[in-house]
Residue, then its C-alpha position, 0 to 999 in steps of 0.5 A: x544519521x542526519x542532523x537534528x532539527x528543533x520540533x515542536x510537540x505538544x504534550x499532555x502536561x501530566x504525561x511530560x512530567x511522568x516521563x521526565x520524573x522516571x528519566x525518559x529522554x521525550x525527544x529520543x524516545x519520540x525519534x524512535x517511535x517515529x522510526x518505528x511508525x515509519x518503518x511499519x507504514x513502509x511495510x504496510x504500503x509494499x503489502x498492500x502493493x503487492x497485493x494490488x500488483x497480484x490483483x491487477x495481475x489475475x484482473x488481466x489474465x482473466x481478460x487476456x483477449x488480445x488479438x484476433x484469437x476468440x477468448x469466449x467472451x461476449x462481445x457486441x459485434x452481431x457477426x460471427x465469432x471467430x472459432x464459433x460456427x455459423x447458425 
């Protein structure tokens, strides 16, 4: 691990002096659970990622109208579709 660094935490007086009364070491403990908090956003953003990846992916396979091939979409071009008959 890196080197440590002095932080400064302010804390409920009461809750300090219960943690220190049962033996609690309060910078080890709030290193793990700032690791712990770490670790779950992490892997809530790559969730949340994926989920707008596999979003973005179904957007664009449902708009796939790329080129000239006629995809059934309305567009705003008064002319004849391609691979639609003429009136």
């Amino acid at each position: 691990m890196g080197r440590k660094v002095r932080v400064n935490l302010y804390l409920d007086e009461d809750v300090v002096k219960l943690a220190k009364e049962i033996g609690l070491n309060i910078s080890k403990y709030c290193e793990n659970a700032l690791k712990i908090a770490i670790k779950k956003l992490k892997e809530l953003n790559i969730k949340e990622e994926l989920i707008y990846q596999d979003n973005l992916s179904k957007s664009s396979e449902l708009n796939n109208c790329s080129g000239s091939s006629w995809c059934g979409a309305r567009d705003l071009n008064p002319g004849n579709r391609l691979g639609r008959p003429a009136s």
